[in-house]
MARVOGU-972431 format. One record per atom (N, C-alpha, C, O): residue in three letters; x negated, y, z negated. Coordinates in steps of 0.001 Angstrom, whole numbers, padded with zeros to 6 digits, always signed. Atoms other than C-alpha are relative to their C-alpha. Layout:
alaXYZ;...
This chain:
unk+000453+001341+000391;unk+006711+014396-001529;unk-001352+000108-000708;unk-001491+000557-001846;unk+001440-000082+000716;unk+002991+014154-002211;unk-001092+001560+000598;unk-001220+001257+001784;unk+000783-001280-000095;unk+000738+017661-001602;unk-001183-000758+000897;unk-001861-001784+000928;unk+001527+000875-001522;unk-001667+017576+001691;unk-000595-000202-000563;unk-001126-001272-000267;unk+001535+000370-000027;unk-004491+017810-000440;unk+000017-001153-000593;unk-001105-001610-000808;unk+000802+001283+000746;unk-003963+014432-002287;unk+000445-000742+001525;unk-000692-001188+001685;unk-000313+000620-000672;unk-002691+012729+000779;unk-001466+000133+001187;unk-001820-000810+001895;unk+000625-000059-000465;unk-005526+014413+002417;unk-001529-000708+000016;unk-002241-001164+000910;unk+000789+000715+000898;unk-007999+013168-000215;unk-000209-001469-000056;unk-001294-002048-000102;unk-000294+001088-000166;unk-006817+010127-000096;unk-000476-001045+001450;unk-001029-002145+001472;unk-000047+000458-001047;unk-006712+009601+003635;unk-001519+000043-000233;unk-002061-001057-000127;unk+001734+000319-000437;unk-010964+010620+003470;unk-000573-001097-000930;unk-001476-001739-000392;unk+000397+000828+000564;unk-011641+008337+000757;unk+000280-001736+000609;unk-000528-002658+000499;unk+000040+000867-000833;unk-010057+005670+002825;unk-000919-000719+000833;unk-001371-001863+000875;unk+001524+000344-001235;unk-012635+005783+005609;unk-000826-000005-000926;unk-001726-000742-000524;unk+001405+000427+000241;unk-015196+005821+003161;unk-000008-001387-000659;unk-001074-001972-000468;unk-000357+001224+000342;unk-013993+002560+001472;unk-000234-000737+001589;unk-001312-001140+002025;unk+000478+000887-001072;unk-013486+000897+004777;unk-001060-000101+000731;unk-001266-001114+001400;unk+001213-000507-000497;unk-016618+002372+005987;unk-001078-001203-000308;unk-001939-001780+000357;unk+001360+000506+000943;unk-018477+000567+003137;unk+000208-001572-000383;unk-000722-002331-000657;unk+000012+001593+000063;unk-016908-002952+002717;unk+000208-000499+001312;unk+000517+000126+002326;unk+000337+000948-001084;unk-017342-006139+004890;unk+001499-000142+000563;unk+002565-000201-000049;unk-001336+000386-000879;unk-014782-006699+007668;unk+000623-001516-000276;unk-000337-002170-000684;unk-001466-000800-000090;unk-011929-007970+007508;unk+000240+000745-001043;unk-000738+000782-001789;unk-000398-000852+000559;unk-010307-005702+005503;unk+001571+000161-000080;unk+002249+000641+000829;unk-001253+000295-000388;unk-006916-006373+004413;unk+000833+001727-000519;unk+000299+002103-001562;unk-000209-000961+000462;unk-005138-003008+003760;unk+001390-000198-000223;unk+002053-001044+000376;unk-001670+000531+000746;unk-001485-002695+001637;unk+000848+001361+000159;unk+000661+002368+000842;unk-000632-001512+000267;unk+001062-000224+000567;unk+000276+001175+001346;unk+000581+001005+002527;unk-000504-001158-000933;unk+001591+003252+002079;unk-000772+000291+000870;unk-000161+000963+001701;unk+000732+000075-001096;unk-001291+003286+004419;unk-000190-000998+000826;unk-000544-000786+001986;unk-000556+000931-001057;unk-000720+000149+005834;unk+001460+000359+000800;unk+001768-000070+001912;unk-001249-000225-000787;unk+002763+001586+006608;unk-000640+000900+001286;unk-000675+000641+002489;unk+000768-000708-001094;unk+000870+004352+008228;unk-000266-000481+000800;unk+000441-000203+001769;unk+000883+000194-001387;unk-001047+002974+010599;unk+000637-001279+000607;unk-000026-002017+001336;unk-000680+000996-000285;unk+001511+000460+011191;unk+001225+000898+001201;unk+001425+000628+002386;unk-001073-000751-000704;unk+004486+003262+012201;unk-000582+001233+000495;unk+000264+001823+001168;unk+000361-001147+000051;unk+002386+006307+012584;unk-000078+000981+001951;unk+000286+002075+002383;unk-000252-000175-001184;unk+001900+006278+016272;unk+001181+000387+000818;unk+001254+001177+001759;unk-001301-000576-000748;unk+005412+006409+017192;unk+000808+001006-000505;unk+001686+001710-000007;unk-000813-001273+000864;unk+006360+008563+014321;unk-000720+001586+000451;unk-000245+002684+000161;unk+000369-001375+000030;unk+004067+011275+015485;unk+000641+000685+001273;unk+000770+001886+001507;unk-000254-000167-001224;unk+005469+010610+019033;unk+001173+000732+000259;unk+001366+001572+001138;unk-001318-000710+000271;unk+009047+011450+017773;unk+000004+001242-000411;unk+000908+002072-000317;unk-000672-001266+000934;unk+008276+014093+015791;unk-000882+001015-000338;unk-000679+001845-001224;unk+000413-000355-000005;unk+005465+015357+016556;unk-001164+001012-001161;unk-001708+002105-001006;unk+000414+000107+001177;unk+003880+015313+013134;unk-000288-001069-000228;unk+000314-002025+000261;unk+000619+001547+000930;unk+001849+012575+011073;unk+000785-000202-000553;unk+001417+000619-001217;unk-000876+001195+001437;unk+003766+009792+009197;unk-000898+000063-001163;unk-002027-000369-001392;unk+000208+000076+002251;unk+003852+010709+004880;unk-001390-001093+000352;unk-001455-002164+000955;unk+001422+000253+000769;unk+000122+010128+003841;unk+000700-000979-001681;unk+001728-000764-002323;unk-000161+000002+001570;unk-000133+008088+000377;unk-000770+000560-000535;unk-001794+000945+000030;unk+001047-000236+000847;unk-001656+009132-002445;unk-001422-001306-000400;unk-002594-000969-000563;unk+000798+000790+000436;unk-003350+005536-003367;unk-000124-000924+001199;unk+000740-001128+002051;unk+000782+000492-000759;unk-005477+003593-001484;unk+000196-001796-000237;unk-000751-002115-000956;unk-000115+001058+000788;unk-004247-000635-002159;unk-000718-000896+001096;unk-000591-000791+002316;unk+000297+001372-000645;unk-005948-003699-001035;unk+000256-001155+000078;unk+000750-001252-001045;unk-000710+001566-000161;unk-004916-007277-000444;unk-001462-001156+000121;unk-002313-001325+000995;unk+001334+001540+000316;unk-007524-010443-001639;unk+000713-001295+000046;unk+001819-001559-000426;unk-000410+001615-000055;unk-007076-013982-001005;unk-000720-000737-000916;unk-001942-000866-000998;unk+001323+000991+001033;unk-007929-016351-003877;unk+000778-001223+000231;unk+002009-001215+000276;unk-000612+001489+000203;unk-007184-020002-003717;unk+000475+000484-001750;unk-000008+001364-002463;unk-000610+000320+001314;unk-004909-020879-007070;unk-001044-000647-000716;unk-001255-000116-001806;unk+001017+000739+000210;unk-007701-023256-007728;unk-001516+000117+000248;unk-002419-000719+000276;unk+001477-000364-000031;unk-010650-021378-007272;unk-000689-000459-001379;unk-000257-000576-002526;unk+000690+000032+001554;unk-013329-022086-009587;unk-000969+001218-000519;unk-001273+001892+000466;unk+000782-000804+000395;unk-015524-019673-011398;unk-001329+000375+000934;unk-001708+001546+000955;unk+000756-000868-000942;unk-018334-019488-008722;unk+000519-000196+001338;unk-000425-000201+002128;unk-000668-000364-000912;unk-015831-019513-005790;unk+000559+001267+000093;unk+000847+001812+001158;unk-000119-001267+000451;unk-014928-016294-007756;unk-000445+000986+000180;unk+000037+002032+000615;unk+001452-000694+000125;unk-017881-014905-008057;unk-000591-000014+001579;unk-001264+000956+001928;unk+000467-000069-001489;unk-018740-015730-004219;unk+001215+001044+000661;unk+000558+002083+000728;unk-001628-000229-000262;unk-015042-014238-002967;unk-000583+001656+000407;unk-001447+002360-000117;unk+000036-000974+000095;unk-014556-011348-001240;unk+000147+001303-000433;unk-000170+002449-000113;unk-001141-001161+001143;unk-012507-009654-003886;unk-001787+000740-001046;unk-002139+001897-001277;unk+001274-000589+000756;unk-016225-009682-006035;unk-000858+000674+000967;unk-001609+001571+000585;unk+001107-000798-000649;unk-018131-008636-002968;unk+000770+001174+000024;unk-000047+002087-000098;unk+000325-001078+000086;unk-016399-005849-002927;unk+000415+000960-001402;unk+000301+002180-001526;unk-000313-000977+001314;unk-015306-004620-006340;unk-001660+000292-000262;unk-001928+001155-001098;unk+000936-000608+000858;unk-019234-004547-006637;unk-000597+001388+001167;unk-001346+002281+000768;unk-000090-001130-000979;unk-019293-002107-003253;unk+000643+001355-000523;unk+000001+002387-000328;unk-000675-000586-000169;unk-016683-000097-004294;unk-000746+000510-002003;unk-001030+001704-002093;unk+000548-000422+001028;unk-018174+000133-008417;unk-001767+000632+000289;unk-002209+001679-000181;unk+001513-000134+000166;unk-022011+000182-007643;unk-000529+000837+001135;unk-001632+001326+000889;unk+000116-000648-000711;unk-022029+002027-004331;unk+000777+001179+000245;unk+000402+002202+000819;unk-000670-001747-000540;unk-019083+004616-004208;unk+000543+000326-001280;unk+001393+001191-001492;unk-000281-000824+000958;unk-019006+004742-007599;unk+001274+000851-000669;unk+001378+001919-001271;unk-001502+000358+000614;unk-015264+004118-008424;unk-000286-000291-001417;unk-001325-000914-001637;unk-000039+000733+001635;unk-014935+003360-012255;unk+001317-000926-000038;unk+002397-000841+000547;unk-001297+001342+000355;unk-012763+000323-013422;unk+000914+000698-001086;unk+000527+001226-002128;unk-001492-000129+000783;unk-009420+001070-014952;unk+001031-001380+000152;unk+001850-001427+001069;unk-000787+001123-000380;unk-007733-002476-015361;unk-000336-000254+001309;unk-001492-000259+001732;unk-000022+000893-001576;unk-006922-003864-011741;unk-000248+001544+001186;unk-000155+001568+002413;unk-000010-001614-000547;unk-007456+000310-010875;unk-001411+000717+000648;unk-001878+001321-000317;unk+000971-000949-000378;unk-010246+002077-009319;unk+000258+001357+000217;unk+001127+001802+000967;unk-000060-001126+000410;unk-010901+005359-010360;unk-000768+001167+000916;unk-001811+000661+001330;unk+001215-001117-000114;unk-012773+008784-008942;unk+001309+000950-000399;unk+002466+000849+000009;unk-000883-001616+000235;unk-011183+012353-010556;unk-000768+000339+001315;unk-001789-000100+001843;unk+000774-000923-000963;unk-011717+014675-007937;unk+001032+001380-000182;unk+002252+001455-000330;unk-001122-001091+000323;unk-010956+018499-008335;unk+001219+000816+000615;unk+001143+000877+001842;unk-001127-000337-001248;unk-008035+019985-006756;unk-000604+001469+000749;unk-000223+001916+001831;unk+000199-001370-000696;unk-009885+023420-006216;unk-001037-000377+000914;unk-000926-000658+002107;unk+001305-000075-000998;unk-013579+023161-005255;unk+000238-001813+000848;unk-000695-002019+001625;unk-000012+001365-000713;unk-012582+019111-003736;unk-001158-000753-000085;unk-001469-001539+000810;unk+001284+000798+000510;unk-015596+017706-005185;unk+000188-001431-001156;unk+001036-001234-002025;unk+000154+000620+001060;unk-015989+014841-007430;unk-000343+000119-001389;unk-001564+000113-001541;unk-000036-000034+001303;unk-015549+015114-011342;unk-001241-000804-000873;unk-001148-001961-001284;unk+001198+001167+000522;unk-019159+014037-012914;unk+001268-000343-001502;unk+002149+000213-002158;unk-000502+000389+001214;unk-018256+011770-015469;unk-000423+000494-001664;unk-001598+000443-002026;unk-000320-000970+001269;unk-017522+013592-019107;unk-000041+001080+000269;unk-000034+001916-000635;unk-000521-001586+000201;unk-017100+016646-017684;unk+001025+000508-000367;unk+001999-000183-000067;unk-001075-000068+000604;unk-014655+018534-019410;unk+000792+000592+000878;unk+000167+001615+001158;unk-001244-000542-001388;unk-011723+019671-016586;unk+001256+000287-000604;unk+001715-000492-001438;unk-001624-000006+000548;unk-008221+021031-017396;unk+000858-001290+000782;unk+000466-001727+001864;unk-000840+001189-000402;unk-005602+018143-016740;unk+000401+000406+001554;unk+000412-000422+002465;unk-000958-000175-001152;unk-003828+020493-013824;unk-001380+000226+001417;unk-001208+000893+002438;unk+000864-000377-000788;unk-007217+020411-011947;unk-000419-001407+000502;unk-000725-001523+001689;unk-000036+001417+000013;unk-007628+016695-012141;unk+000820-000624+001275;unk+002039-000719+001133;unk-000671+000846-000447;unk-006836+014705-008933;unk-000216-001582+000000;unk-001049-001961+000824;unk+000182+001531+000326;unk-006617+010577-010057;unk-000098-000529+001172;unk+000998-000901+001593;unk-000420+000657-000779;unk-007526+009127-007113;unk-000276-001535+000065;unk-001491-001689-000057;unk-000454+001276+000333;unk-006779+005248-007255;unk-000338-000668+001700;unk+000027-000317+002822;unk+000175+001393-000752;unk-008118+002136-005295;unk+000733-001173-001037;unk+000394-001496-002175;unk-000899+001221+000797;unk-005543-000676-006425;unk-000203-001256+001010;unk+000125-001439+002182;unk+000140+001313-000642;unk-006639-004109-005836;unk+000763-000791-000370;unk+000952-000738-001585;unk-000701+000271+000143;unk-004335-006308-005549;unk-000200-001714+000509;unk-001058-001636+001389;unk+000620+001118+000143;unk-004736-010717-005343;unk+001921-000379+001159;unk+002844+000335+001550;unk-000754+000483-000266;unk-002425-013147-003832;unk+000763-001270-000931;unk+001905-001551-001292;unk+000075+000908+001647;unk-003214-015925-006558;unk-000618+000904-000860;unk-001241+001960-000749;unk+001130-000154+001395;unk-004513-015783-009911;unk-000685-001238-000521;unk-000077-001808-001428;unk+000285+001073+000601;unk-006376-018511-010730;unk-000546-000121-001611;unk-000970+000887-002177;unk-000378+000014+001470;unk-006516-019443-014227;unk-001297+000611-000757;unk-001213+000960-001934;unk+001089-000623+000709;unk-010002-018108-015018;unk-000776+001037+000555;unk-002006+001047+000620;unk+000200-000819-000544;unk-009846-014973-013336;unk-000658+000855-000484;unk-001554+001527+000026;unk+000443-001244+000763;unk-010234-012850-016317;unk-001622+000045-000395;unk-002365+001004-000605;unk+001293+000268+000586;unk-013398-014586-017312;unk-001255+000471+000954;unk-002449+000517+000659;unk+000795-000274-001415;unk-014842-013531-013795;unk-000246+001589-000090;unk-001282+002223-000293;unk-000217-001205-000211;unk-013390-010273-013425;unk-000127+001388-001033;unk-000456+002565-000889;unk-000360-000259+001406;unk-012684-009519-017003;unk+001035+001297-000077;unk+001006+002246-000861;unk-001478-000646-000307;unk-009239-007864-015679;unk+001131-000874+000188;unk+001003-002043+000553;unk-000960+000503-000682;unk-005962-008648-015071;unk+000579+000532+000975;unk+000824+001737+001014;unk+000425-000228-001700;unk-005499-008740-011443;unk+002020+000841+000037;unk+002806+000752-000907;unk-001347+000064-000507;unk-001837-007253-009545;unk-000261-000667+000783;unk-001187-000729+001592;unk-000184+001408-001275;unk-000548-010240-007826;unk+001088+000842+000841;unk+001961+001614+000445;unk-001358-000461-000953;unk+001504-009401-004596;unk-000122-002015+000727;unk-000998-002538+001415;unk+000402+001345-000650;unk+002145-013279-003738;unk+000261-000313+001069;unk+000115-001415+001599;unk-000806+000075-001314;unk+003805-012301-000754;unk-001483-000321+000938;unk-001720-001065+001890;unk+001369-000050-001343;unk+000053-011518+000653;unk-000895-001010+000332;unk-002038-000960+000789;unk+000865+001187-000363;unk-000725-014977+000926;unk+000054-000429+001865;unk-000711-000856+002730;unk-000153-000023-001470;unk+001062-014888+004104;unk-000578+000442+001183;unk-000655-000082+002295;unk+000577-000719-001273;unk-000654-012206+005927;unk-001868-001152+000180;unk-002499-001328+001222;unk+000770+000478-000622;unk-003653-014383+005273;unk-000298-001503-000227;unk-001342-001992-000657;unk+000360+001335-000221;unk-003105-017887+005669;unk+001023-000385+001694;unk+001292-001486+002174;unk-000756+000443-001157;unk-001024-017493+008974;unk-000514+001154+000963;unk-000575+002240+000388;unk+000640-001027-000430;unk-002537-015300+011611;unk+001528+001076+000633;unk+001398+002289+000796;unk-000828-000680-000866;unk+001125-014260+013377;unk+001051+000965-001055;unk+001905+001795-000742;unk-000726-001073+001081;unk+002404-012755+009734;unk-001407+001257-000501;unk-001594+001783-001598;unk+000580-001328+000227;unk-000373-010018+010315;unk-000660+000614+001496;unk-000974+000005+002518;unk+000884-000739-001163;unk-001970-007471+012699;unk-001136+000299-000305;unk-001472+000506-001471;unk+001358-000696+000202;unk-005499-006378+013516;unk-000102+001440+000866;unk+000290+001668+002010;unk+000448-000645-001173;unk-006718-003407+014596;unk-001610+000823-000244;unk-002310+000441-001182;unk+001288-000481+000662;unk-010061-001066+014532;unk+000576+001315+000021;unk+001229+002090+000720;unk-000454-001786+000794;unk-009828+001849+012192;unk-001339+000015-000603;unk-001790-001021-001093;unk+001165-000388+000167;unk-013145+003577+011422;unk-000877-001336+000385;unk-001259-002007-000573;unk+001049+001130-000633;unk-015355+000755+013504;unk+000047-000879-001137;unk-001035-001189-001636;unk-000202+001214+000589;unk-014060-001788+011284;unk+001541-000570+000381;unk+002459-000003+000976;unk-000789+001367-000251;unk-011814-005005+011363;unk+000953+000169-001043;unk+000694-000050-002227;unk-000240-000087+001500;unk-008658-004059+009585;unk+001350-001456-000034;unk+001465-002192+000946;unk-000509+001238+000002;unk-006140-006888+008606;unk+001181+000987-000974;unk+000960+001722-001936;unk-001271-001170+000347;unk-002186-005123+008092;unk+001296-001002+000049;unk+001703-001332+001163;unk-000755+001170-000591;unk+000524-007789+007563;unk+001308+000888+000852;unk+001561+002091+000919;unk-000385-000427-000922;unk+002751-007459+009813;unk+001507+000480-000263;unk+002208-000286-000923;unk-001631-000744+000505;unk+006507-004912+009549;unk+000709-000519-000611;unk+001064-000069-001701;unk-000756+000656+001099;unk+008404-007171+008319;unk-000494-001083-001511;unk+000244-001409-002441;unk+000506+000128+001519;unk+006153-008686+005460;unk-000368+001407-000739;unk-000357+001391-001970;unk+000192-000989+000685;unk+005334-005325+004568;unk+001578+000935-000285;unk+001718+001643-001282;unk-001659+000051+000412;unk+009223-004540+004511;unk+000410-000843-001516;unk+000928-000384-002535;unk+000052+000875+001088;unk+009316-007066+002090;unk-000439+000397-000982;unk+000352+000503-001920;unk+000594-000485+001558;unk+006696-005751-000690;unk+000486+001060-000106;unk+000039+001760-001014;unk+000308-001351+000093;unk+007995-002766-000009;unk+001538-000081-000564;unk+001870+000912-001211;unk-001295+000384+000966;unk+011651-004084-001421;unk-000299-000733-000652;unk+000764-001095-001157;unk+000191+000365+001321;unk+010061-005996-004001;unk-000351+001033-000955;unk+000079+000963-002106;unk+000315-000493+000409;unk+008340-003117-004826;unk+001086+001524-000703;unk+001087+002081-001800;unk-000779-001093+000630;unk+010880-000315-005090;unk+001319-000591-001086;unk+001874+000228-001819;unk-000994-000333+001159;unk+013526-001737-007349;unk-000532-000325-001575;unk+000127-000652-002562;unk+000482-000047+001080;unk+010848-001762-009822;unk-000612+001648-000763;unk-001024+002059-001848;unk+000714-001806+000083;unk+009753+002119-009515;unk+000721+000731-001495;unk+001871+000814-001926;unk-000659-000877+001241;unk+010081+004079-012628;unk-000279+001161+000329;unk+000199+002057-000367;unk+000373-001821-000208;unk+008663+007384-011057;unk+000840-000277+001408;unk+000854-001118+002307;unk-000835-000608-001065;unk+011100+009066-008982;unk-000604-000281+001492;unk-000141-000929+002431;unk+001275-000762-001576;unk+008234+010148-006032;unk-000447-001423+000160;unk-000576-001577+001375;unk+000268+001167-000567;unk+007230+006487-005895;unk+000859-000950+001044;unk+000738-001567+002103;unk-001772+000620-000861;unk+010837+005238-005051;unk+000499+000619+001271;unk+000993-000026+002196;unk-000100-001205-001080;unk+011276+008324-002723;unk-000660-000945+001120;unk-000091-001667+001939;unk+001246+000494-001151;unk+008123+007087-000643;unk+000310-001797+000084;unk+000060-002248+001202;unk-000171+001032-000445;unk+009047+003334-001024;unk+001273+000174+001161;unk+001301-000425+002236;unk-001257+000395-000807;unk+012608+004071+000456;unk-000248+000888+001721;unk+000419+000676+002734;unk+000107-000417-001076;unk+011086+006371+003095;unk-000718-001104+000904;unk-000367-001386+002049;unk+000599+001011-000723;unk+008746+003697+004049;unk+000807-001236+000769;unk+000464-001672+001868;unk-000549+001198-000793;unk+011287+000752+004806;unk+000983+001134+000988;unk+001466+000652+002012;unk-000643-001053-001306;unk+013058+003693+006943;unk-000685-000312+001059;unk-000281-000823+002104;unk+001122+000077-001527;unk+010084+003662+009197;unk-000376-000846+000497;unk-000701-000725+001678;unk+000271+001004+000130;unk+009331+000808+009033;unk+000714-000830+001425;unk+000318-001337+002475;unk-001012+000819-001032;unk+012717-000538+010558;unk+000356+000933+001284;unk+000683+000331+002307;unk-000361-000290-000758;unk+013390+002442+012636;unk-001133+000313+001343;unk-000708+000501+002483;unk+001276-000318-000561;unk+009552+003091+014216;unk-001285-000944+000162;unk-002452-000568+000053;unk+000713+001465+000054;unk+008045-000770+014639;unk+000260-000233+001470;unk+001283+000092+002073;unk-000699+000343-001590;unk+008078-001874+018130;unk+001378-000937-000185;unk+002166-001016+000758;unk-001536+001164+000139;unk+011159-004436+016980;unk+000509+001250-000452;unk+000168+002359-000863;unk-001178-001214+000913;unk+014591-003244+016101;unk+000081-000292-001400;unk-000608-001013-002121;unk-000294+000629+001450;unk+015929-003467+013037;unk+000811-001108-000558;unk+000878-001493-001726;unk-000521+001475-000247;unk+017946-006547+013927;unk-000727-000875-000123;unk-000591-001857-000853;unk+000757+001919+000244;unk+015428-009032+014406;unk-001377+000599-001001;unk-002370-000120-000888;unk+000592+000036+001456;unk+013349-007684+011334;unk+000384-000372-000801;unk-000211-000956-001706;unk-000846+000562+001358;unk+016116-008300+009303;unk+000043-001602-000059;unk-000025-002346-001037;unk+000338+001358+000609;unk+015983-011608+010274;unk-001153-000739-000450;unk-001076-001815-001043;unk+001060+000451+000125;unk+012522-012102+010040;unk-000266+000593-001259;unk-001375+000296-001702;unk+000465+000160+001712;unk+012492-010905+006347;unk+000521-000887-000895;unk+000404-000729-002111;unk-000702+000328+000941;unk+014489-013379+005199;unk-001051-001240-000527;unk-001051-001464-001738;unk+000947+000575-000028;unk+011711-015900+005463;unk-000879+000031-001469;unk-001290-000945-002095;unk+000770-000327+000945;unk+009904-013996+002688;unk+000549+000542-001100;unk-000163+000500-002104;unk-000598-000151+000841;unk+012487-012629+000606;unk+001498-000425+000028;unk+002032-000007+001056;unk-001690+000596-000023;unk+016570-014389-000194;unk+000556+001421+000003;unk+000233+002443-000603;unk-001262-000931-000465;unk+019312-012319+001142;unk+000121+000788-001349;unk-000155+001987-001321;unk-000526-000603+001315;unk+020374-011543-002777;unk-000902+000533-000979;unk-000615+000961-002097;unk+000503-001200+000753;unk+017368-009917-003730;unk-000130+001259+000798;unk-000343+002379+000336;unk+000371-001523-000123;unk+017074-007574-001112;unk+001751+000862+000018;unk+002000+002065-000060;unk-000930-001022+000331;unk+020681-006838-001295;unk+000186+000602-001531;unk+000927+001572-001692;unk+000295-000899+001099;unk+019778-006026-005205;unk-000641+001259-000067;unk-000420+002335-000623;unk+001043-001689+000027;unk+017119-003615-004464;unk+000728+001440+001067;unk+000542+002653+000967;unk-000777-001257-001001;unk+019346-001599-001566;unk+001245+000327-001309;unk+001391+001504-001639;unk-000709-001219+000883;unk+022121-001095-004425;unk-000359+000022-001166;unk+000387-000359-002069;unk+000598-000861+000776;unk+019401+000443-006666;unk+000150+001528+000996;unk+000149+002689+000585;unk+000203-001508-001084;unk+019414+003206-003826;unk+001076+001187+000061;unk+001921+001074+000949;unk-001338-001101-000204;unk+021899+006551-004343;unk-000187+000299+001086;unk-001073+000074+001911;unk-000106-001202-000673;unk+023154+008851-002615;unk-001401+001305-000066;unk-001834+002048+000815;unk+000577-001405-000314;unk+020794+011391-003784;unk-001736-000131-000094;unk-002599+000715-000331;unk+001524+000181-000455;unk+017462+009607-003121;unk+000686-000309+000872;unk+001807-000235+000367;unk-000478-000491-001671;unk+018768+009410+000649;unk-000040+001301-000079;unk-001203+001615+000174;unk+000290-001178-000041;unk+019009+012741+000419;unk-001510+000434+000142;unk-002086+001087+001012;unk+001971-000428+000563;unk+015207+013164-000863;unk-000703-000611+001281;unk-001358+000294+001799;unk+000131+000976-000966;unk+014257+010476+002052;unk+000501+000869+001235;unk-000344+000969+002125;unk+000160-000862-001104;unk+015724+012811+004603;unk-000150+001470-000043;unk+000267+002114+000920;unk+000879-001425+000181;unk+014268+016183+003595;unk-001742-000681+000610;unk-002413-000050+001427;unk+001182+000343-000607;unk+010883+013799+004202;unk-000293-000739+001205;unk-001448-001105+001421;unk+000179+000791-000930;unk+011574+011955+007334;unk+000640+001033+000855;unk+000327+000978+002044;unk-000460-000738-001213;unk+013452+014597+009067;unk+001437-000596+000831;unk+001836-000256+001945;unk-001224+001359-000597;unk+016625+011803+009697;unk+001114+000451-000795;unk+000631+000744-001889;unk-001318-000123+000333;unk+020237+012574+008556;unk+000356-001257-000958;unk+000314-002460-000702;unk-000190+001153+001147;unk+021173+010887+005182;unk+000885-000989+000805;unk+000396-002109+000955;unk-000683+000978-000413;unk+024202+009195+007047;unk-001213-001056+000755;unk-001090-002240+000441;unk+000666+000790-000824;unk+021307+007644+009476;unk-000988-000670-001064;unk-001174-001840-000728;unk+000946+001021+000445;unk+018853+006196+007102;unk+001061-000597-001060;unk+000997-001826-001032;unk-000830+001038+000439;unk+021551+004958+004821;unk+000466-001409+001018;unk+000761-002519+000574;unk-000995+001064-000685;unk+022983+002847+007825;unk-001479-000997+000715;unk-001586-002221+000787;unk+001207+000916+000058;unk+019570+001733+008811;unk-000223-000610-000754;unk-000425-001768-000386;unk+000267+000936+000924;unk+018945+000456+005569;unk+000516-000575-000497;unk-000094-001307-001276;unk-001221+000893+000128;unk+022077-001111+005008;unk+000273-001089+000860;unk+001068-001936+000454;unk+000015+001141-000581;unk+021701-003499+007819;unk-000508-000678-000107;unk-000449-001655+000640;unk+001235+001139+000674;unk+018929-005192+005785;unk+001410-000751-000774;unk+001286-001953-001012;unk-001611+000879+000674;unk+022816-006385+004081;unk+000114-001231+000401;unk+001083-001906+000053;
């Protein structure tokens, strides 16, 4: 799947992000799966639950924010944490640091590096709204996940817990089930799709619920007929790929993830 050292990389840059912005702290993607399934996955199997490579966050904007509701918002307090203190660079809605794959140091900026030495590592911020004069604020265009309005306008569609002596905010298995089948039947890289389809594996099979009453509790957030679109995007031979990384028998995570049907 992904190589320890970016997953490794990844995981320390984590703590220093959460380290450095104000609590709460909503966290997305493949490290929210983590620390969502990771506990019981290590319990089974005596190994850590798949690291990601990128690091995503979740912001709440009213639709109707105005320009210095913007500018007050936690999304600006910390894009200026994460630019002016750890010294991320802006790429679109992207936060940037190279870091090298040999010596594991940070890439001063214009140094010249071969490409295969180059690791991209990525903070992706991500909104719930957009309000209409975002760009003029931000002077980006944001990724909306609109699902993540849920985790924070209802307290029982998310969890808390403390990860590095901060307040983190993780919606809860089955909304993150959800982005995580909105998200894969859009994947154009192989290794992304891989790791989305391993994730709703774990998801449903390593959550304190079964995978029965998740399924019903995703329907809430996504109609029956899209997630049965995104399950037949799924072969045979990504199942395959999915159990070389989970350690589970293709017949078994196929039939797990077929009861999302």
């Amino acid at each position: 799947m992904y190589l320890e050292f970016e997953t490794r990389t990844s995981y320390k840059y984590l703590q220093q992000v959460i380290s450095a912005l104000e609590e709460p702290i909503c966290i997305l993607g493949g490290w929210a799966v983590f620390l969502q399934v990771n506990k019981n996955f290590q319990r089974a199997q005596g190994r850590p639950y798949l690291g990601s490579r990128d690091i995503d966050l979740g912001f709440h904007l009213e639709k109707t924010a105005n320009v210095e509701q913007m500018k007050n918002s936690a999304l600006a307090k910390s894009l200026d944490i994460l630019q002016n203190k750890l010294k991320f660079k802006s790429v679109s809605f992207r936060l940037l640091k190279e870091v090298h794959t040999e010596t594991e140091e940070e890439i001063e900026t214009g140094k010249i590096i071969p490409a295969h030495f180059i690791f991209p590592m990525y903070v992706d911020v991500l909104v719930d709204n957009i309000p209409s004069k975002f760009r003029e604020v931000f002077y980006f265009q944001p990724a909306d996940e609109p699902l993540l309005r849920f985790a924070f306008e209802d307290g029982k569609h998310r969890a808390e817990l403390k990860e590095f002596n901060k307040r983190l905010w993780l919606p809860k298995p089955e909304l993150l089930l959800a982005t995580k089948l909105n998200a894969l039947k859009m994947r154009d890289k192989e290794h992304k799709k891989i790791k989305d389809l391993c994730d709703l594996f774990a998801l449903l099979w390593y959550s304190k619920e079964k995978p029965q009453e998740l399924k019903k509790k995703i329907t809430q957030f996504l109609p029956l007929g899209n997630i049965l679109k995104t399950i037949s995007t799924i072969d045979e031979a990504d199942y395959q790929k999915a159990s070389v990384q989970l350690n589970h028998t293709l017949p078994e995570i196929k039939r797990i993830i077929e009861l999302l049907e």
